[in-house]
N, C-alpha and C positions, 0 to 999 in steps of 0.2 A: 504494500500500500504506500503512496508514495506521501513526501512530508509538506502537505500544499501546506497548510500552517504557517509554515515558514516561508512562504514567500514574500522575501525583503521590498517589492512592492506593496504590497497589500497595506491598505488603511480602513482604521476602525471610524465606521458614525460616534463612536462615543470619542468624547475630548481625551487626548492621552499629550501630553507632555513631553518636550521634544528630548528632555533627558530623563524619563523615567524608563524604570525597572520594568514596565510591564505593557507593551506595547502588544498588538494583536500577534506579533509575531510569537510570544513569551506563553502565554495561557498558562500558570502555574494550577495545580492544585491544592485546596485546602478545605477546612471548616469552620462555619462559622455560626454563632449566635447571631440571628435576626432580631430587627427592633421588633418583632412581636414574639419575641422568646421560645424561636424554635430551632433546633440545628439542624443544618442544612450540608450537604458537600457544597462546595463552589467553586468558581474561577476569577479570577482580578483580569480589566482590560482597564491599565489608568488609573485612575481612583475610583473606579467603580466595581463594586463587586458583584458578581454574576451568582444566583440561584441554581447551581441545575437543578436540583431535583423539581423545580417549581419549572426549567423551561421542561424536562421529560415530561412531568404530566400535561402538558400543553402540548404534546404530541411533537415538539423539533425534534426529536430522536429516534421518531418513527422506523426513521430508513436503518437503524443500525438493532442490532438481540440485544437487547438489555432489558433486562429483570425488571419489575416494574418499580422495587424497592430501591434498586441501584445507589442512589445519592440522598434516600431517606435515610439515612443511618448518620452515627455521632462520631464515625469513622471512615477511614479510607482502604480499609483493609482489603471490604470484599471487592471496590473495584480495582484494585491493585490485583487481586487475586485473578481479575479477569482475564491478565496478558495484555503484553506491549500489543495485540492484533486493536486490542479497545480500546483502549487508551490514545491511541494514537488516529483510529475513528473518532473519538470524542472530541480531542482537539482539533482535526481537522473540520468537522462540522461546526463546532464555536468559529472561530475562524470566519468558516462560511456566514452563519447567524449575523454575525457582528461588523460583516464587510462592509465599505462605505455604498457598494452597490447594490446590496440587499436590504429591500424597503420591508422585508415580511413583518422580522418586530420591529422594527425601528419609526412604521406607521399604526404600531397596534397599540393606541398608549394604555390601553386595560392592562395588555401583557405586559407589558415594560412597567407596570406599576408596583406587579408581582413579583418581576423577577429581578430587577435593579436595587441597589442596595448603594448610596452614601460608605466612606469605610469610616464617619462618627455613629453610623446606624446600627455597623456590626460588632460582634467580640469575636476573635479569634483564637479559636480554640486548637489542641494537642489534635494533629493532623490524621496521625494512625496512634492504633491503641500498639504498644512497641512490646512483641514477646523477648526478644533477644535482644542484646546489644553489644557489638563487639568495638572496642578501639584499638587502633594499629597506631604503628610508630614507625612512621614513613618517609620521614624528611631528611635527607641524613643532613640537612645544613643543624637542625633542631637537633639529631643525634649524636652529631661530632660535638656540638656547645654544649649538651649537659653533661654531655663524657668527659670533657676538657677539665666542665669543672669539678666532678667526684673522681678523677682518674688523673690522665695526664693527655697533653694531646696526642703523642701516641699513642696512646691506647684508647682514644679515645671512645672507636667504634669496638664492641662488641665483637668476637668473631664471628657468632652466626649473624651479623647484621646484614652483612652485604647478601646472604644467602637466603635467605626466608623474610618474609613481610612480619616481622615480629608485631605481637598483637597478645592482648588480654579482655578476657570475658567480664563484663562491667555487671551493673546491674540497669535495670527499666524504671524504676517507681519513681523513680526523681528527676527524669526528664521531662522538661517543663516546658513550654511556650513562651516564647518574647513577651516581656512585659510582666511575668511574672519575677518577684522580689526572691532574694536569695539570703538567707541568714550567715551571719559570720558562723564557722562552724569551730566545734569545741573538740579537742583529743589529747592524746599523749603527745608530746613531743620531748626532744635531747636538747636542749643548749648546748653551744659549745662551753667548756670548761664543766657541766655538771657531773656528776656523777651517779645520779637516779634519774631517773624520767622524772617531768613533773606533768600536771593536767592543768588545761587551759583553754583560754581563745586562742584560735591560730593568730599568729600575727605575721602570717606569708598566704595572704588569700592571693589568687593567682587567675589569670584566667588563661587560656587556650585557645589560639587558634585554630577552629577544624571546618572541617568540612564535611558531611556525613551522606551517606547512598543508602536510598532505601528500597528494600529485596520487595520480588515476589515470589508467590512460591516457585521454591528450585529444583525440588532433587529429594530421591528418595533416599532413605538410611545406607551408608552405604556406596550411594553413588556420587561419584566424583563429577563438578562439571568442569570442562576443558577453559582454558583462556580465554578460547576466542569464541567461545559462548556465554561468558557472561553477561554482555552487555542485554543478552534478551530477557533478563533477572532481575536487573536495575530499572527500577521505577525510575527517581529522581536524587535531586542534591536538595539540602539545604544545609544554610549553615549551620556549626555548633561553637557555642562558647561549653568547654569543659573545665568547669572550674577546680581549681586544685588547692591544697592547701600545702603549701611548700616542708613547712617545719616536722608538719605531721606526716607528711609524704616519706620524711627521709630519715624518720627511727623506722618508721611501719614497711616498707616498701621488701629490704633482705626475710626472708627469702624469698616468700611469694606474690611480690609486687604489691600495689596500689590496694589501697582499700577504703578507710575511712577517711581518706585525706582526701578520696574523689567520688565517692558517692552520695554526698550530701546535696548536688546539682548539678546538671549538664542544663544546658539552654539553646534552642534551637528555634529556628527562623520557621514561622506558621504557614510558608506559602511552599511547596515542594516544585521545585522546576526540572520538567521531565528531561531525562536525556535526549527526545528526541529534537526540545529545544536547544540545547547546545552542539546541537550536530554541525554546526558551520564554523564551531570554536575549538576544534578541534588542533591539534600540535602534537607534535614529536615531545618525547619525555626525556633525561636525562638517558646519558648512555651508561651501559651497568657498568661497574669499574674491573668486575669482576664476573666469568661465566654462570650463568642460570641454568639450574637445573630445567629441563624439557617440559617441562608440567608450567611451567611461569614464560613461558616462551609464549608470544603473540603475533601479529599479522594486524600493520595498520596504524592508525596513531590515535592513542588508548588515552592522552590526557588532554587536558582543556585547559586554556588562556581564562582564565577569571582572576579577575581584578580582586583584590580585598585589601582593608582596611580598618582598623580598631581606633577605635576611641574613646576618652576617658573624662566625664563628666563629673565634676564634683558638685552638689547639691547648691544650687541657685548662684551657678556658674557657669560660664562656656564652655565646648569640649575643647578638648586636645585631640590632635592625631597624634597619636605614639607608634605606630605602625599601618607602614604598606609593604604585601607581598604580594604572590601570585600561587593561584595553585597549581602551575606546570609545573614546580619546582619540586613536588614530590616524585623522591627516587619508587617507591614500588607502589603504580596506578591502581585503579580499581578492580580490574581484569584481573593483576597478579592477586591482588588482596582477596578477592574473591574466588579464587583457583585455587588457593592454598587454605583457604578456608572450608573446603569442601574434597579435599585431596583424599582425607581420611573417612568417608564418608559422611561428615556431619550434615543433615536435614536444613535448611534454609528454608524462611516461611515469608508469607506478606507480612509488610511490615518492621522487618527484621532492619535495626539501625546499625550503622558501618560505620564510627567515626576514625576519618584518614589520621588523627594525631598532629597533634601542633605542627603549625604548617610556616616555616619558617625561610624567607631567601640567603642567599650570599653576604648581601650585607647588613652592618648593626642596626638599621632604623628600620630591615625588613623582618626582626625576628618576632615569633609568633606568641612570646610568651613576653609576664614583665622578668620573669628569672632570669630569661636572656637577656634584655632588654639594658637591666639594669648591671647585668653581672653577677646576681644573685646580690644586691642591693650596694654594689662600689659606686654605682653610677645613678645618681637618682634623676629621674625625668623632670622639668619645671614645669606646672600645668598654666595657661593662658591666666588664672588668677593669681601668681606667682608662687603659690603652694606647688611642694614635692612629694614625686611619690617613689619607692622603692618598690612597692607592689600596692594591694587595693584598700584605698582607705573604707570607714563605714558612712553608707549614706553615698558613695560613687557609683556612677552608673556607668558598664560597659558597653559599650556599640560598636557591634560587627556589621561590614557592609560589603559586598560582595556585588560584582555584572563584572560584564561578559562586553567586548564594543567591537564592531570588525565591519567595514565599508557603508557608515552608516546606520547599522540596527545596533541599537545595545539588548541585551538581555542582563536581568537583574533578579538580586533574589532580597531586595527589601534590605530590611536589617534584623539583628538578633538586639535586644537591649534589656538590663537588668540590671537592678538598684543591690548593690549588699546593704542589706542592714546590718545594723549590731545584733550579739546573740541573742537567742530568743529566750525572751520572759517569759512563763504563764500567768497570765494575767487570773 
């Protein structure tokens, strides 16, 4: 089915913004609360937020087999579950719907009363309900700088780094939706000079640049899927802020990695932008430094040119930009992440979240983290209100922003943004 969607001609009757994230070309996926308190699936064209489930029972969806339930649900799971064949029926049809030459709704103002949505009318809610959640640690610019600094820069990388998409199983219940508030979190941590742990606030709240893929179902127990089938698995990207707590990260982490220093919140961008929207952002990825085993071996070019960017707002202040990278810059793509995650036969399901791991470039104002950023706190950043930060104060708000620009279309995936409180009271 070919990807009319994308045709960098194409203009929408509805107003869109010559530098916004979501042009007709873009149609991400999401859900959202309606001003009349119902959840709905939907789509963004601009600032306008689109109804499916309200245009399917209006019959636009006639010409395509969809359940009659499809986008009445509080999730995205079962149309994720349908296959990249739907999904990319669906966007093609919006597309069509929303063309500047298509008068069908665009002169039906009953329908368009129904199905068009202000985005102060909506709430944006947690897109898919998330069974699994894997994070990988993919960047080796991010790999050599925290190795440099617990290790030495020889040794900085790992020896299995270069060879496997290194990766740990997280957990789901704390992954949250933009706009949701994050508590400072409390744990063990070492001081340097103590000699007992003591219990505390972190005082290395952190965040992370990622970027995360989200599955459909894949594969039975068992069965391995090849590289160069992955991509018909991946639904979409959105962003992830994966918040870390540094102090706590680094008594807790020997022997079995990450635990409470990173499960207290992950944060991701509510709009999902399909792959088959980034199909024209396509690029070559870094060359391996070192042979890959056959199983991680590909055909074609596996990474994408997305822009990103973080920023750091303190409380009834301006933001800061404290970082820009790119996601090309990740050494092991989606394809290997996902080959090797199913190598052993592990099951993959809709829904299923894939964060790529702090996504870091070449140089210091590109690094993904403040651990990098600052040096693990030698180098403190000045925010536009002349306050410093080392890592995240309480009451700062983080903001990720992420598109895609290539001969005039951009595509965009919004931002991720989240307030730290202080620790939590009960009141």
């Amino acid at each position: 089915m070919p990807l009319s969607a994308n045709n960098p001609d194409r203009k929408s009757w509805l107003h869109v913004d010559k530098n916004s994230d979501f042009p007709i070309q873009n149609i991400p996926f999401g859900v959202f609360l309606t001003r009349d308190d119902i959840i709905t699936i939907g789509t963004r064209i601009g600032d306008t937020a689109i109804d499916l489930g309200a245009l399917h029972q209006l019959g636009y969806f006639d010409d395509i087999p969809l359940t009659d339930d499809i986008f009445l649900q509080d999730t995205l799971n079962d149309f994720i579950a349908d296959g990249r064949k739907t999904w990319r029926a669906v966007r093609n049809k919006v597309a069509e719907i929303f063309d500047v030459n298509n008068k069908t709704l665009k002169n039906n103002v009953k329908h368009k009363e129904i199905v068009l949505f202000r985005l102060d009318e909506i709430e944006m809610q947690l897109p898919v309900q998330i069974g699994d959640y894997t994070d990988f640690h993919s960047s080796i610019e991010h790999a050599t700088n925290i190795g440099s600094m617990v290790r030495d820069i020889d040794n900085a990388l790992l020896p299995n780094w270069l060879h496997i998409p290194v990766a740990y199983h997280g957990r789901s219940s704390s992954i949250i939706p933009s706009g949701i508030s994050v508590y400072r979190p409390q744990g063990q941590s070492f001081p340097d000079g103590a000699t007992e742990p003591i219990f505390g606030p972190s005082k290395a709240v952190d965040f992370e640049l990622e970027m995360a893929f989200i599955t459909t179902v894949a594969n039975d127990l068992g069965e391995p899927i090849p590289a160069d089938e992955t991509e018909e698995y991946i639904f979409g990207l959105v962003l992830l802020n994966d918040w870390s707590a540094r102090d706590i990260q680094k008594w807790e982490y020997l022997p079995l990695g990450p635990f409470s220093s990173k499960n207290f919140a992950s944060s991701i961008s509510p709009w999902i932008v399909t792959l088959d929207a980034l199909e024209p952002f396509r690029v070559e990825g870094p060359k391996p430094i070192k042979p890959q085993l056959s199983y991680l071996h590909f055909t074609g070019k596996k990474s994408f040119d997305i822009n990103l960017e973080v920023a750091i707002q303190p409380k009834n202040a301006k933001e800061t930009i404290v970082s820009k990278t790119n996601f090309k810059h990740m050494y092991w793509n989606m394809s290997q992440q996902l080959a090797h995650h199913t190598i052993n036969g592990c099951p993959i399901n809709a829904g299923d979240l894939m964060g790529s791991g702090t996504i870091s470039g070449p140089t210091p104002d590109s690094y993904g983290s403040m651990l990098e950023l600052t040096w693990g706190g030698e180098k403190p950043i000045k925010m536009k209100d002349g306050s410093e930060r080392t890592f995240i104060n309480d009451n700062d708000t983080v903001i990720m922003r992420g598109h895609c620009e290539k001969d005039g279309t951009r595509i965009g995936f919004g931002e991720v943004s989240s307030q730290l409180l202080p620790v939590f009271v009960k009141k």
